[in-house]
C-alpha positions in Angstrom: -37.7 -18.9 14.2 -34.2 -20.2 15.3 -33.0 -19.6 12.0 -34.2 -16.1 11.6 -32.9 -15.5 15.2 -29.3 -16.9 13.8 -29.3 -14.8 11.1 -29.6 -12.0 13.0 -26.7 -12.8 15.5 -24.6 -13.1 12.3 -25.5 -9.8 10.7 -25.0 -8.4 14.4 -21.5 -9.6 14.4 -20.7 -8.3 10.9 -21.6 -5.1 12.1 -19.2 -5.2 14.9 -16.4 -6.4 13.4 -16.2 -3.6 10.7 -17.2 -1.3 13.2 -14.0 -2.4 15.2 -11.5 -2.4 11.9 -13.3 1.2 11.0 -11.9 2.4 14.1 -9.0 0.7 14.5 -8.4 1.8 10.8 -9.3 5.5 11.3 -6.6 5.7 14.5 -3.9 4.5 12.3 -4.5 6.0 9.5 -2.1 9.1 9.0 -0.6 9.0 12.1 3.2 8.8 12.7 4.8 6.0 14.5 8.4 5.1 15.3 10.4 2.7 13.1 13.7 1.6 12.9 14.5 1.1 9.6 17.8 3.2 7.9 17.9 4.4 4.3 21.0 5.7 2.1 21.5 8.1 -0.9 22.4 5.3 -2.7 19.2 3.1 -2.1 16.6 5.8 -2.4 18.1 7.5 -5.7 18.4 10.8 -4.4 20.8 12.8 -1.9 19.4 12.9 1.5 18.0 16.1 3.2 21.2 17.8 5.7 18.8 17.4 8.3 16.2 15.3 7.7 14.5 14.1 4.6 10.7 13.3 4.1 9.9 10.0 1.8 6.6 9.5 0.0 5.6 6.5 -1.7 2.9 7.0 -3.8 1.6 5.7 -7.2 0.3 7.4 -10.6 -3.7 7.6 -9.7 -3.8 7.4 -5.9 -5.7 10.9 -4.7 -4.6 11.1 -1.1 -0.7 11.1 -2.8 -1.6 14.3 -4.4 -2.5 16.0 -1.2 0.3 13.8 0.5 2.9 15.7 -1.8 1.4 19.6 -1.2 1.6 18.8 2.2 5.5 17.6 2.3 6.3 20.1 -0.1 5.4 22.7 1.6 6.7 21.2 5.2 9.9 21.2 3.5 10.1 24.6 1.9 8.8 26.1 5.6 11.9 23.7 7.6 15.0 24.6 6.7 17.7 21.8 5.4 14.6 19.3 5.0 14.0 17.6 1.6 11.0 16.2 0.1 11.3 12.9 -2.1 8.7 11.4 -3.8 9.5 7.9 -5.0 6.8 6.0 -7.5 5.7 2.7 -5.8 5.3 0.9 -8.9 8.7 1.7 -10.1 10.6 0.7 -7.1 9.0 -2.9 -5.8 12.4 -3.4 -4.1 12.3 -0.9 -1.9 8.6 -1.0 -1.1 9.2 -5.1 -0.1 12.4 -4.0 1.7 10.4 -1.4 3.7 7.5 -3.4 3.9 5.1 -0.8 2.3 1.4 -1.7 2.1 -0.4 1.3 0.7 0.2 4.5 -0.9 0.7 7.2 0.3 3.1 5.8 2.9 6.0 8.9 4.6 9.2 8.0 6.0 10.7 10.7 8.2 14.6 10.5 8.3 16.9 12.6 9.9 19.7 13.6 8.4 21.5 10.4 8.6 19.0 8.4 6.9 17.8 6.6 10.0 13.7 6.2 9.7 12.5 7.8 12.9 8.9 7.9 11.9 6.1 6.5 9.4 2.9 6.7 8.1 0.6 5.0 6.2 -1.8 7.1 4.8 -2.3 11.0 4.5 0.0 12.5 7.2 -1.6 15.9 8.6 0.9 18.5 8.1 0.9 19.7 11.9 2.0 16.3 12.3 4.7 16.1 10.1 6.0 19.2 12.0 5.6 17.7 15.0 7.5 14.6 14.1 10.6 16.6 12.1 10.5 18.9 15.9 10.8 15.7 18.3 13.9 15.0 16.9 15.3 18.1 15.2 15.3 19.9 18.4 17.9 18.1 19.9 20.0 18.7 16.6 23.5 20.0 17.6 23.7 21.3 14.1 20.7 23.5 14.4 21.0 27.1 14.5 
């Protein structure tokens, strides 16, 4: 009996520890969070945005990348002076340990001086993306 009743206290606590990483998983997941990280022309292999400049790492059969990329594509066709680069994970290990990339798809918003001011690991929502390239673009002197 005190075996069986153990047994059940340990399948008990299973379940609520993945239930607490599900969630805690699920609120981080996608969402954009400051960083403050820099990149150059130079380092990411392509000319930065003139005022901002959206990174996605992603690698050759990850599915949320695909979506990833329509969604920063289109951001950056809709936002004027924004540019969309997509670097391939696999090819650049330097950069992902520099930047401390864990998964694919993983976006780095820059402004237009290649300063990181937000991040996300997983698949961004695109009204998020818009609201991140907003925060700061608004207060652009540049803007017109």
């Amino acid at each position: 009996m005190h075996l069986a009743m153990t047994g059940w206290w340990v399948v008990l606590a299973t379940l609520a520890l993945g239930t607490v990483i599900g969630v805690v998983k699920l609120r981080r997941d996608g969402r954009l969070r400051e960083s403050g990280q820099s990149l150059t022309a130079h380092a990411l292999g392509h000319e930065l945005g003139e005022r901002a400049t959206l990174v996605q790492f992603s690698t050759a059969f990850c599915q949320p990348c695909r979506a990833t990329r329509r969604v920063l594509a289109e951001v950056s066709a809709l936002v004027p002076g924004v540019s969309h680069v997509e670097i391939d994970a696999e090819s650049r290990l330097d950069l992902v340990r520099e930047l401390d990339i864990m998964r694919t798809p993983t976006v780095l918003v820059l402004d237009g001086g290649g300063a990181v001011v937000k991040r996300a690991s997983g698949q961004p929502r695109k009204a998020d993306v818009i609201a991140a390239l907003g925060a700061f673009l608004s207060h652009d002197p540049d803007e017109k």
